[in-house]
PLY file of the C-alpha trace (Angstrom):
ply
format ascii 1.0
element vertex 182
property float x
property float y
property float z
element edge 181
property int vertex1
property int vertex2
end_header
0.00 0.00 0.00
2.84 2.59 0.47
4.02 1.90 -2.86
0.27 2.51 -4.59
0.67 5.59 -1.93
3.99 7.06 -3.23
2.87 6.48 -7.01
-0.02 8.57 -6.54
1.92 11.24 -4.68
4.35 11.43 -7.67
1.60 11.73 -9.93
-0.41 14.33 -7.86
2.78 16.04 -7.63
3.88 15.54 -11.43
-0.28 17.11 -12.39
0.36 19.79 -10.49
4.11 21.13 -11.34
2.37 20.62 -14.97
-0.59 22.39 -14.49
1.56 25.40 -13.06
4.70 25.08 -16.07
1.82 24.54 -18.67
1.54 27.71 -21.03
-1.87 26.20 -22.62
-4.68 27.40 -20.71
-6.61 24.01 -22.00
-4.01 21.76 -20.87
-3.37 23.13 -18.01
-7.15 22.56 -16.38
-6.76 18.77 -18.17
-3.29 18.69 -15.84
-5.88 20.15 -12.74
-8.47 17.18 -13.61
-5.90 14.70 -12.88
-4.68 15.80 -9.71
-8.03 16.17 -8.78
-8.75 12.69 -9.47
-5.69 11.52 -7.93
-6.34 13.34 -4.75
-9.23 11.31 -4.66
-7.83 8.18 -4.91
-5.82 8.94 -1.92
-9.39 9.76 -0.06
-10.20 6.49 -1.23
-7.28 4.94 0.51
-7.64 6.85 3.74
-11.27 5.21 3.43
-12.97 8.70 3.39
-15.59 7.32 0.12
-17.38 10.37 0.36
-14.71 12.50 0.10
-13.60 10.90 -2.61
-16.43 11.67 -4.75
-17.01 15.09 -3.59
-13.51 15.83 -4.63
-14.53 14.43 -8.51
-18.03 15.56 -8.29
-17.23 19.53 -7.07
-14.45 20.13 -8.38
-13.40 17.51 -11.52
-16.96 17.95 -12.22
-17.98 21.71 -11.12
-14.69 23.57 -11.03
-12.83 22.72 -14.06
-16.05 22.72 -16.07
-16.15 26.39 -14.66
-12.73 27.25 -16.00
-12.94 25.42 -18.83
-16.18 28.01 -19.51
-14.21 31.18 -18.60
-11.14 30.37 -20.33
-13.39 29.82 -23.56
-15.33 32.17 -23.48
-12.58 34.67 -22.72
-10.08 32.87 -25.95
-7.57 32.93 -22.95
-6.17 30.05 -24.58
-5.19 31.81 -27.26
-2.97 34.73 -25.75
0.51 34.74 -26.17
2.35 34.51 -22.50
3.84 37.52 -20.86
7.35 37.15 -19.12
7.29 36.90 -15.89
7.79 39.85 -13.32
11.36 40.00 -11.92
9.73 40.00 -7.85
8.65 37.23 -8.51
11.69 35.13 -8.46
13.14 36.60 -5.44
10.01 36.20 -4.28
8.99 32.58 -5.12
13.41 30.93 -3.79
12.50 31.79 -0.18
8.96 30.41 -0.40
10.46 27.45 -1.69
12.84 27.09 1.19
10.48 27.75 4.07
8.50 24.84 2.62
11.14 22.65 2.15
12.72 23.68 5.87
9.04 22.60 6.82
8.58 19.66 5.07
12.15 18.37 6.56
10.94 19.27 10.16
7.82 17.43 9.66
9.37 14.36 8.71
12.06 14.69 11.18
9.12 15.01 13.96
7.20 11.91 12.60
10.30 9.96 13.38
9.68 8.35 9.74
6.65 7.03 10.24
5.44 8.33 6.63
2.71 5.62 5.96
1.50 5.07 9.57
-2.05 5.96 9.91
-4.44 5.54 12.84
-7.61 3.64 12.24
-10.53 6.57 11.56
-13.22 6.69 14.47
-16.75 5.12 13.01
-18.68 7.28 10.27
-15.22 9.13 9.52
-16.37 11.01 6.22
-19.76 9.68 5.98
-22.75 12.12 4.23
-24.58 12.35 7.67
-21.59 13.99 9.16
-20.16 15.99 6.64
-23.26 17.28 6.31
-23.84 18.18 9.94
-20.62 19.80 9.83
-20.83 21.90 6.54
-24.13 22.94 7.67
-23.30 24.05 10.89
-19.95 24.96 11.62
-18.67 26.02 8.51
-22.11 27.43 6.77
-20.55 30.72 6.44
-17.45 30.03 4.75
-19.73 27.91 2.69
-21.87 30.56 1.83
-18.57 33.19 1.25
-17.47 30.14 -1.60
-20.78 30.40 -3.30
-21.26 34.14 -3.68
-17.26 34.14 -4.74
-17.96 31.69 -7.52
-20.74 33.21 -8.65
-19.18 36.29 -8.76
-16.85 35.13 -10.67
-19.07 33.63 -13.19
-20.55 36.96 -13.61
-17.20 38.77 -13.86
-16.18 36.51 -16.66
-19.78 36.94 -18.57
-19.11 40.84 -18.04
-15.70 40.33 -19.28
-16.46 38.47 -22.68
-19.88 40.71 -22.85
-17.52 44.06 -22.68
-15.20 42.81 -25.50
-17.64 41.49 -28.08
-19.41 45.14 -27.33
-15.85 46.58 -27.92
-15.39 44.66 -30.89
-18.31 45.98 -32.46
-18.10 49.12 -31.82
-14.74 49.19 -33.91
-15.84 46.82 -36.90
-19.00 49.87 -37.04
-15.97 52.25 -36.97
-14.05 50.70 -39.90
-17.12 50.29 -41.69
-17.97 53.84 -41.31
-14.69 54.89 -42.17
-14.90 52.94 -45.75
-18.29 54.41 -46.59
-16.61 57.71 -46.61
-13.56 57.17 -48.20
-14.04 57.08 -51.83
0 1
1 2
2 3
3 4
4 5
5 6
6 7
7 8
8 9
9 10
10 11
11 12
12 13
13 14
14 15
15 16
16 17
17 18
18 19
19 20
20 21
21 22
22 23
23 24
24 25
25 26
26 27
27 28
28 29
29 30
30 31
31 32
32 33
33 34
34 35
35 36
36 37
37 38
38 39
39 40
40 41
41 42
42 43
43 44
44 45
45 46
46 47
47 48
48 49
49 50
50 51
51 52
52 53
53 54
54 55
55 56
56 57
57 58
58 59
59 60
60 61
61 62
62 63
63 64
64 65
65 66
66 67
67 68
68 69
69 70
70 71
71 72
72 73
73 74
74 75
75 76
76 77
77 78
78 79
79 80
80 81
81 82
82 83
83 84
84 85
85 86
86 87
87 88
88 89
89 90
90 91
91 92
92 93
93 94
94 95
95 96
96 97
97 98
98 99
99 100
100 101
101 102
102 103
103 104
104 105
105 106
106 107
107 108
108 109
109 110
110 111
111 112
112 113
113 114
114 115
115 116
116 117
117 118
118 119
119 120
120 121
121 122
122 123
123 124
124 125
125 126
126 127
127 128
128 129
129 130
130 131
131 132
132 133
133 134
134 135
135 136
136 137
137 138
138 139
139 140
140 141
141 142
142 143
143 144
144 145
145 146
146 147
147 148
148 149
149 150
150 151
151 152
152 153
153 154
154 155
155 156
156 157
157 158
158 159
159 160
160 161
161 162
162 163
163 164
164 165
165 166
166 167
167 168
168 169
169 170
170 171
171 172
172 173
173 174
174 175
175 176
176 177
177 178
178 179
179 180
180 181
């Protein structure tokens, strides 16, 4: 099992380096369905089932359709790739280090006992509960996720709406111009 464990971190891992390094906005969300999927594979290991297929179902299924919409509605796959701003180099070495110092101290804390899991209390990730909890606890953030998304959505509709209106407006320019030019 920690071998089926370790080949699903590489590939969660491998998705998302991808996903990020990826300069096609298309492939890039295919890179994000896979290490969604993967992720849930792991939940299916931990034995949390319903995780599992909240994690395909919301955001496999929900998200990345979601992007997939924006991005073609916007033609974001098509534009070309700016370089990269110079802060964010010096920016992005120490990030890198403080999570590598962390990930060392974690593993030196564990002792090595990667692959050591306690046995999950009873109804660990079943509906009833996660349910219960979503509901109650966290039915704020909840609520903050929705009205972001949606936001979003309409942002994106605005977006596209804005430059077809643009676009318009100049093609009725040009066309303008032509009727008066002999």
């Amino acid at each position: 099992m920690l071998i089926v464990f370790f080949v699903l971190a590489f590939v969660a891992v491998g998705t998302a380096i991808s996903m990020l390094v990826t300069r096609n906005a298309i492939y890039s969300a295919i890179f994000l369905v896979l290490n969604f999927g993967t992720v849930a594979i792991l939940y299916l290991i931990l034995g949390a089932p319903f995780i599992a297929l909240s994690q395909i179902t919301v955001y496999a299924g929900s998200v990345v359709v979601l992007f997939l919409f924006v991005i073609m509605l916007l033609g974001a796959e098509r534009l070309p790739g700016g370089e990269p701003l110079k802060w964010q180099r010096f920016l992005a070495i120490p990030l890198i280090l403080v999570l590598a110092l962390d990930f060392g101290i974690n593993i030196a804390r564990e002792g090595g006992k990667i692959g050591m899991v306690d046995v999950p209390p009873a109804g660990y990730g079943a509906p009833v509960d996660v349910g219960k909890v979503l509901f109650t606890q966290y039915a704020l953030p909840f609520e903050v996720t929705a009205i972001i998304l949606l936001s979003a959505v309409v942002g994106a509709i605005m977006l596209a709406k804005t430059d077809k209106a643009g676009r318009r407006r100049d093609l009725y320019k040009r066309e303008q111009q032509q009727e008066k030019t002999p």
